[in-house]
FIVOTOR-603700 format. One line per field, with one value per residue (C-alpha): x, y, z. Coordinates in pm, 1 decimal, padded with zeros to 6 digits. Layout:
# residues N
c1 c(X, ...)
c2 c(Y, ...)
c3 c(Z, ...)
This chain:
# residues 391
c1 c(11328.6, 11511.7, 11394.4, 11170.4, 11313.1, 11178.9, 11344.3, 11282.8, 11299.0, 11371.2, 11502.4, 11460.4, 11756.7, 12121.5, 12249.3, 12363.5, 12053.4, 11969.1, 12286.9, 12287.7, 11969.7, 12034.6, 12336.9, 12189.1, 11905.0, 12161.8, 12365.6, 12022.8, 11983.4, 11726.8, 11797.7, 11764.2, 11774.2, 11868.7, 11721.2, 11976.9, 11899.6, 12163.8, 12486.8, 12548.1, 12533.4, 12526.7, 12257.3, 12227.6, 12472.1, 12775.0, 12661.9, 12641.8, 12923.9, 13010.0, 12957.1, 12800.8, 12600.2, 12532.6, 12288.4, 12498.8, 12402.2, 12069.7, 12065.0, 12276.9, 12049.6, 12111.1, 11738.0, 11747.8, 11495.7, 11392.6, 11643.9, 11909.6, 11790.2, 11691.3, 12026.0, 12237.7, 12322.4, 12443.6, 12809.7, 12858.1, 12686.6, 12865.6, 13248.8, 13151.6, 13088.8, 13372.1, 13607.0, 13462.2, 13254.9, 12896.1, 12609.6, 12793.2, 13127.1, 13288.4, 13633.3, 13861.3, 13640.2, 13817.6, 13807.8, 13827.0, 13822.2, 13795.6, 13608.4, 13375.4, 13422.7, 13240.3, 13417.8, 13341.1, 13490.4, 13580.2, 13290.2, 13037.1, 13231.4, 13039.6, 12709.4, 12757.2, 12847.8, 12445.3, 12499.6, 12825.4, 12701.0, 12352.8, 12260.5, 12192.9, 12604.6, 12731.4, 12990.1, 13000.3, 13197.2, 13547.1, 13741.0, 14077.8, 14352.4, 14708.6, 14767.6, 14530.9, 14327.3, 14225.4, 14539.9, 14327.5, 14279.8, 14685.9, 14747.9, 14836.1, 14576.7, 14296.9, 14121.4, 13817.7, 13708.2, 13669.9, 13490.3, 13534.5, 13261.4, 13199.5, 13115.0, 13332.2, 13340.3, 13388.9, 13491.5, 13148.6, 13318.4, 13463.4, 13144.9, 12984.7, 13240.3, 13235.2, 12825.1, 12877.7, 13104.0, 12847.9, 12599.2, 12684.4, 12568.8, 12264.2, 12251.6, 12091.7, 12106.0, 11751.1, 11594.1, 11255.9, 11078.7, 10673.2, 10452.8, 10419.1, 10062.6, 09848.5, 09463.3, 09532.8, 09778.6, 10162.3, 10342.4, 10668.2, 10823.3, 10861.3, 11253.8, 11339.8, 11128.2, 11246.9, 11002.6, 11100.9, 10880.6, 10935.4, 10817.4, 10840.2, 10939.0, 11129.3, 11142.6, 11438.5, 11522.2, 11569.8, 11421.6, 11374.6, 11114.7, 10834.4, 10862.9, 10814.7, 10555.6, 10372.4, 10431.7, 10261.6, 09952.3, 10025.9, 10025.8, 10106.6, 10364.8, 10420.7, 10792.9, 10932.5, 11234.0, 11467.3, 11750.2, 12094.0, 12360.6, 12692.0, 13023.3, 13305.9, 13683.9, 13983.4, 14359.6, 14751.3, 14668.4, 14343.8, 14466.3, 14207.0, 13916.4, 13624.5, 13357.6, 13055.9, 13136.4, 12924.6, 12678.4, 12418.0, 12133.2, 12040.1, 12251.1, 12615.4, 12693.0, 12921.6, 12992.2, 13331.9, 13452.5, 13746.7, 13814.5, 14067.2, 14029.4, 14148.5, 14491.5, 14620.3, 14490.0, 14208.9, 13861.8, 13669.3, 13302.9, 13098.9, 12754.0, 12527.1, 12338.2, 12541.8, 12394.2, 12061.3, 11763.9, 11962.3, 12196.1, 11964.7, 11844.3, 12183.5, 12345.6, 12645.0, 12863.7, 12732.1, 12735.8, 13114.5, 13195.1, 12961.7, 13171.9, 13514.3, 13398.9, 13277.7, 13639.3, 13819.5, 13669.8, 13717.5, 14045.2, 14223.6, 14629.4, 14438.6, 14597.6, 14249.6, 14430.3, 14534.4, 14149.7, 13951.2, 13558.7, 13235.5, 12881.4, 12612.3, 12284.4, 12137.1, 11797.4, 11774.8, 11425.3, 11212.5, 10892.6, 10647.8, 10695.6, 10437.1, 10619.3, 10868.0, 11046.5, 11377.6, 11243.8, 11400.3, 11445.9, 11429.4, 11068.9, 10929.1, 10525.8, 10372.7, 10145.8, 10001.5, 10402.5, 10541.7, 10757.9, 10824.8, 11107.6, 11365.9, 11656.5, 11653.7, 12021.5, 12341.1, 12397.0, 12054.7, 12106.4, 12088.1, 11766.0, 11611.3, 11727.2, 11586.5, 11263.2, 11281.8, 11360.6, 11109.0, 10832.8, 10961.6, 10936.4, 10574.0, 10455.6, 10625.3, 10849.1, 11137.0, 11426.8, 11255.1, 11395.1, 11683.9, 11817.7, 12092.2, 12031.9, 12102.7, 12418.7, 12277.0, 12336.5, 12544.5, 12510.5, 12848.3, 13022.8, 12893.6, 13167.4, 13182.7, 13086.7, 13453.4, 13571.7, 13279.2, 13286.2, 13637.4, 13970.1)
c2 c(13063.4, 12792.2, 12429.7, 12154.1, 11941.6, 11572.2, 11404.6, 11025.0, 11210.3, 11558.8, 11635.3, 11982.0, 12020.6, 11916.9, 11831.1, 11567.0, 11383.7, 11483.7, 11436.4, 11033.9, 11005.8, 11129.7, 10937.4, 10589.3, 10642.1, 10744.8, 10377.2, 10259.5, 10398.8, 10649.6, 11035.1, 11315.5, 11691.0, 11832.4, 12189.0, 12402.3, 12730.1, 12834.7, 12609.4, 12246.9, 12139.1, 12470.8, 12426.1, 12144.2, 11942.7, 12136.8, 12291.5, 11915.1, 11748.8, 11456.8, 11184.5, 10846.9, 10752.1, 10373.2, 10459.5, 10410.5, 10784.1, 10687.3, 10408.0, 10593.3, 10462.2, 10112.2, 10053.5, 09976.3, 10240.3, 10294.9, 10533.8, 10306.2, 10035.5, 10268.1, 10415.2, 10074.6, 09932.3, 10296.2, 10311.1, 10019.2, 10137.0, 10400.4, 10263.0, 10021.8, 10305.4, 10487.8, 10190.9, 10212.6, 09893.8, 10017.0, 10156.0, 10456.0, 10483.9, 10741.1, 10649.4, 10963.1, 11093.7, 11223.1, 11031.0, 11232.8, 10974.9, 10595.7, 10594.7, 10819.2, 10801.6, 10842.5, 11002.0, 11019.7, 11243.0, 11079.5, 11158.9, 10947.9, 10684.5, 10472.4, 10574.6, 10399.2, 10005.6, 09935.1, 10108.5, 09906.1, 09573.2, 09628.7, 09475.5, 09765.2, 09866.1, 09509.9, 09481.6, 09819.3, 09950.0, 09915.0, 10080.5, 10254.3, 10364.7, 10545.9, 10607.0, 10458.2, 10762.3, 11062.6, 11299.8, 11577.2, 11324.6, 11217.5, 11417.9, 11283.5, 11464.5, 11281.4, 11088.5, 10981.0, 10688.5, 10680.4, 10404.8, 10397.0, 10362.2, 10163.8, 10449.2, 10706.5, 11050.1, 11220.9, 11547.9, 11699.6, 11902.8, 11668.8, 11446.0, 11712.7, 11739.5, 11368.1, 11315.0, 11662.4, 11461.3, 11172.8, 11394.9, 11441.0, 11669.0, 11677.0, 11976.7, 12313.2, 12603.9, 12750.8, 13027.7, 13035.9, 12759.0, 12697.1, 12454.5, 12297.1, 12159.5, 12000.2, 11953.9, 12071.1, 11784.2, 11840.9, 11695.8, 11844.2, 12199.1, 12541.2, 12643.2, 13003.7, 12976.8, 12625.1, 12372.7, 12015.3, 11735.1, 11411.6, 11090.5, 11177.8, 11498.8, 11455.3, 11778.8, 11720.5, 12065.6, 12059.4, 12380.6, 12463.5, 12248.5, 12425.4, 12681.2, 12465.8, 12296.2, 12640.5, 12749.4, 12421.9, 12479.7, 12239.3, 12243.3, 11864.3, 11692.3, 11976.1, 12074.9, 12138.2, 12293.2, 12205.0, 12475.8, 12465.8, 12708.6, 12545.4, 12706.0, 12723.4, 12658.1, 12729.0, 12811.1, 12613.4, 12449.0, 12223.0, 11851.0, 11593.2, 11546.5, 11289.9, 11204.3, 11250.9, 11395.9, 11235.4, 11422.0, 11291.1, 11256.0, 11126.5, 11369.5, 11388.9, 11702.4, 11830.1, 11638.1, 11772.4, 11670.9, 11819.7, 11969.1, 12093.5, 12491.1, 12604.6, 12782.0, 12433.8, 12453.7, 12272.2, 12366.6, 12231.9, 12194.9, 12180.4, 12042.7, 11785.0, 11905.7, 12266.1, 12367.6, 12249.5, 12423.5, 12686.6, 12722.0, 12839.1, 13101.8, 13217.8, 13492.6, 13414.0, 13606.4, 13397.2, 13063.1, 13108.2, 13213.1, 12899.6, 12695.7, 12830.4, 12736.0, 12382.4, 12270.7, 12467.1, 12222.9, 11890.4, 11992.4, 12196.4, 12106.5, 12241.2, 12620.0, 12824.4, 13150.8, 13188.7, 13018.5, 13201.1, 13152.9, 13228.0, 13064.7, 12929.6, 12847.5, 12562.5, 12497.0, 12086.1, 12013.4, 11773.7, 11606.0, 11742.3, 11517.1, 11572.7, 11772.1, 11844.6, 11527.3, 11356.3, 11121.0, 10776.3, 10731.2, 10908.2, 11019.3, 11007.6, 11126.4, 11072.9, 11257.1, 11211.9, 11205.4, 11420.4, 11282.5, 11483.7, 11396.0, 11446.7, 11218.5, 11390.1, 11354.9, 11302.1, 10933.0, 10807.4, 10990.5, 10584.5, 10504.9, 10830.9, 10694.1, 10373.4, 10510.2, 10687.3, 10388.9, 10123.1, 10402.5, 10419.0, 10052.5, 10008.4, 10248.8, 10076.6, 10375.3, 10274.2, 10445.0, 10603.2, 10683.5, 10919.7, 11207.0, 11450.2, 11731.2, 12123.2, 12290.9, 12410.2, 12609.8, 12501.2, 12579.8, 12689.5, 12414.0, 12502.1, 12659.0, 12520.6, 12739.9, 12793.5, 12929.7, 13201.9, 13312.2, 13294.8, 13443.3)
c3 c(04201.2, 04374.7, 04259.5, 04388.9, 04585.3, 04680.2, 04919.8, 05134.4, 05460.8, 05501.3, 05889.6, 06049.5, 06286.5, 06295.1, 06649.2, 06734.9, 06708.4, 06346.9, 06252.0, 06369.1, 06231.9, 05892.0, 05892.2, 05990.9, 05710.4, 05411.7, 05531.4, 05490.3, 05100.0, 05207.8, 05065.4, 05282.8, 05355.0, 05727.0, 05760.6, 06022.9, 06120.7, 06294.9, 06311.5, 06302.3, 06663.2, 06811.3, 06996.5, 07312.7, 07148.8, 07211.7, 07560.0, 07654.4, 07829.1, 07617.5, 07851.9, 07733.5, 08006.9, 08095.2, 08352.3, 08691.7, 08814.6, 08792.3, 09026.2, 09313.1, 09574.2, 09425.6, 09267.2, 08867.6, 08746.1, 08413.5, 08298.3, 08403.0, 08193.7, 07895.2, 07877.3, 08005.7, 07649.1, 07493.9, 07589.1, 07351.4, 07092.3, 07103.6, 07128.7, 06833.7, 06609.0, 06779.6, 06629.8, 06309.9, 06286.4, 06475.0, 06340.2, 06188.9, 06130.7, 06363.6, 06347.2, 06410.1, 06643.4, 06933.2, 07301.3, 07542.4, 07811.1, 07817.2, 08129.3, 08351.4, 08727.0, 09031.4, 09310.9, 09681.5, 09914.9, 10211.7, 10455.1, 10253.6, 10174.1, 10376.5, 10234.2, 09893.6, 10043.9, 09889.2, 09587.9, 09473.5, 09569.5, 09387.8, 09066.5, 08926.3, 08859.1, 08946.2, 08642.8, 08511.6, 08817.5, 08948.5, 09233.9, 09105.1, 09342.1, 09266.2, 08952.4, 08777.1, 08936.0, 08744.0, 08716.5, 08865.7, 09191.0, 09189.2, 09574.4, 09884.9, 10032.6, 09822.7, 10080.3, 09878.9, 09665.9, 09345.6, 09092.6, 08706.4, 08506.3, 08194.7, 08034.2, 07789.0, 07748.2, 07401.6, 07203.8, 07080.5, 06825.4, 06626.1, 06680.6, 06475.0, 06247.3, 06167.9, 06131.9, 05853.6, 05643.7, 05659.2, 05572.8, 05214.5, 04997.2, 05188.3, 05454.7, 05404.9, 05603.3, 05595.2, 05815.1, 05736.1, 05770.5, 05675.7, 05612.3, 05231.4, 05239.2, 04955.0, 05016.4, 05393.8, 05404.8, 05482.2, 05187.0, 05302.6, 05427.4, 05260.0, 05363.4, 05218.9, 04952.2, 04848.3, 04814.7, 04985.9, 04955.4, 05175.5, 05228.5, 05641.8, 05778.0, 06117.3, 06377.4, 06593.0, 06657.6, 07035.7, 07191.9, 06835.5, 06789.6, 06958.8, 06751.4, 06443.8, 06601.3, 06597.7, 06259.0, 06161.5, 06350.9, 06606.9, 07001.6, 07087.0, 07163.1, 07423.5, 07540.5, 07886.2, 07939.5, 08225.6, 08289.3, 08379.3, 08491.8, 08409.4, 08498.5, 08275.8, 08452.5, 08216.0, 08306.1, 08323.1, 08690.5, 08557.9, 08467.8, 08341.6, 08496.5, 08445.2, 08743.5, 08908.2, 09263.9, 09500.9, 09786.6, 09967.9, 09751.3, 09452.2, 09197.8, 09163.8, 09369.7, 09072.6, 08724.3, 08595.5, 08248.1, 08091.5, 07729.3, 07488.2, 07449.3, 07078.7, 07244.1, 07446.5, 07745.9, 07934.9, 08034.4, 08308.8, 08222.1, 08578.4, 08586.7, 08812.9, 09137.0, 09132.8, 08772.1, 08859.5, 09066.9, 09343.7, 09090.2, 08802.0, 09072.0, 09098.2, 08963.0, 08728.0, 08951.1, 09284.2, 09081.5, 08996.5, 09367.0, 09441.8, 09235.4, 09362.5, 09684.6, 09632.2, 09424.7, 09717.9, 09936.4, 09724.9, 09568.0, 09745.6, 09577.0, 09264.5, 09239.9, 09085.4, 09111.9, 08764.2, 08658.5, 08412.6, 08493.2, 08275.2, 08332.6, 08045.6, 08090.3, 07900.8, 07811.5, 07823.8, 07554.6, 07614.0, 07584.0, 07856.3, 08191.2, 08483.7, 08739.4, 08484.8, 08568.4, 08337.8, 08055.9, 08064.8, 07704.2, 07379.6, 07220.3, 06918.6, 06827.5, 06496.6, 06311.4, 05990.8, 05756.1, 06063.2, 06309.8, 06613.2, 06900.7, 07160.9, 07260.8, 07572.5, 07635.8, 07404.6, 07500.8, 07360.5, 07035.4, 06879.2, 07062.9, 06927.9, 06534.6, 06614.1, 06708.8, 06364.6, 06180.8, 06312.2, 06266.3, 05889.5, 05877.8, 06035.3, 05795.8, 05501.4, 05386.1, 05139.4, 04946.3, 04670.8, 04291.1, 04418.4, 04223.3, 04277.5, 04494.8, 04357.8, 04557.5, 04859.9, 05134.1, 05414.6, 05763.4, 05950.1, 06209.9, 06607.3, 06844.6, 07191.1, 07482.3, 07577.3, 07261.6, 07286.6, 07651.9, 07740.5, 07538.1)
């Protein structure tokens, strides 16, 4: 029979957002155990692009919204921990890009004048021209505009890789997963048969966490999901990559970012307006043709004749929104010693620790007496997307 374990805060779910979390509490001299099903960051966290977002595509008709301002102070967060002397130390995580970029074809140009001079990206955007443009951009026949961003785009895998080693001795893999209840109150969870008591019990299993949410008898906080269809680019022409392509409305048209496949080559990850409502209705094979036409259009020096193609849908979690709308920041409910939350996107994986934290605080939870933890279980590293779907 496996022993009883007792833990400050025991964490079901190891994205990206677990991960931080469980890493910002052991700097803080809490102990902890992070339940993972499946495989560390294998769910949303690797399907996601990598980009740090500082808000700018959310003000594209040059009004500060919420989300903007939610989301504005993340990029630095992120690069201080990215140079070792943040919140976490993620030093020898990969880059991927220093910058993301917003690109305009030509045509609508003259559409974004308001959005540049508005407050809402006054200082966090500057034009680029010649080579300081995106190699992927570097033609003569590039006729568009294109702004960096002061945001950064980074390697997912080896974000995963890093919050692991942080994690310690303190990750289990666990499949079954039930309540542990004493007088009808949840003292902490059942996993396989091992007994884990906590202080607070955090749910931060993305789409996972319904689910969870059922097996403990509870209906609220609700979920949504919001799908995507991405497309997946890989092959010899494809050079680096980073931006939001500009249409008309208020969504990038297509986001492009740009990774490292396993045998040297790079992969083109395609997302924005594309992977979003007409293109969740389409079939992979029409997506793909959908998406050959679109960088025909925009790029056409880029040679896609020798490009391999594959499609992935993606359910984004989230806290229910009315009319199934994009939460500004991340969310965190509370319930008796369970915590339940989203960070809704990659970026705002800090905010959704914080949250955490000052809930911890208001309720006057401290390190406890720690002792070691038995060898456990560990669940296996994620694989991106890529890797899976094309050889």
């Amino acid at each position: 029979m496996p022993s009883v374990i007792s833990t400050d805060v025991l964490i079901v779910g190891a994205g990206v957002a677990g991960l931080w979390l469980n890493a910002r509490l052991r700097r803080q001299g809490f102990s902890t155990v992070l339940v993972e099903s499946a495989s560390l960051g294998g769910g949303q966290s690797m399907k996601s692009q990598g980009i740090i977002h500082g808000g700018a595509k959310y003000a594209l008709h040059g009004a500060l919204t919420g989300a903007s301002e939610a989301i504005a102070d993340m990029p630095r967060r992120w690069r201080e921990a990215l140079a070792g002397d943040g919140e976490l130390d993620l030093s020898g995580v990969r880059l991927l890009s220093e910058a993301h970029y917003l690109w305009s074809p030509g045509t609508i140009a003259g559409n974004l004048t308001s959005f540049f001079a508005s407050k809402a990206v006054r200082g966090r955007v500057d034009q680029v021209k010649g080579d300081q443009l995106p190699p992927a951009l570097q033609d003569k026949r590039f006729k568009g505009k294109v702004y960096r961003l002061a945001e950064l785009v980074i390697d997912v895998p080896s974000l995963v890789q890093r919050l692991a080693d942080l994690a310690g001795d303190g990750l289990l893999a666990g499949q079954k997963i039930e309540p542990l209840l004493e007088g009808g109150v949840l003292v902490g969870l059942k996993v396989d048969e091992r007994e884990i008591r906590a202080q607070r019990i955090v749910l931060s299993a993305g789409a996972g966490t319904a689910a969870l949410l059922q097996a403990l008898g509870l209906s609220q906080p609700a979920m949504q999901r919001r799908p995507l269809h991405m497309i997946i680019a890989k092959g010899p022409s494809l050079k680096p990559l980073y931006a939001h392509c500009l249409g008309g409305g208020t969504k990038p048209r297509i986001t492009v970012t740009t990774h490292p496949a396993a045998d040297g080559q790079w992969v083109w990850y395609l997302g924005g307006d594309i992977a979003e409502t007409d293109g969740v209705a389409r079939e992979p094979a029409e997506q793909i043709a959908t998406a050959q036409k679109e960088l025909g259009q925009l790029l056409p020096w880029i040679d896609l004749s020798t490009v391999q193609w594959a499609t992935l849908r993606v359910d984004r979690a989230e806290p229910l929104q009315t009319g199934l709308t994009r939460p500004d920041n991340a969310f965190l409910a509370e319930e008796g010693r369970l915590l339940v939350g989203w960070p809704t996107k990659l970026a705002l994986a800090p905010d959704f620790a914080d949250r955490v934290i000052a809930s911890l605080e208001h309720d006057g939870i401290r390190p406890g007496p720690t002792s070691e933890l038995p060898p456990l279980p560990k669940p296996p590293m994620g694989v991106p997307a890529w890797e899976q779907l094309l050889p």
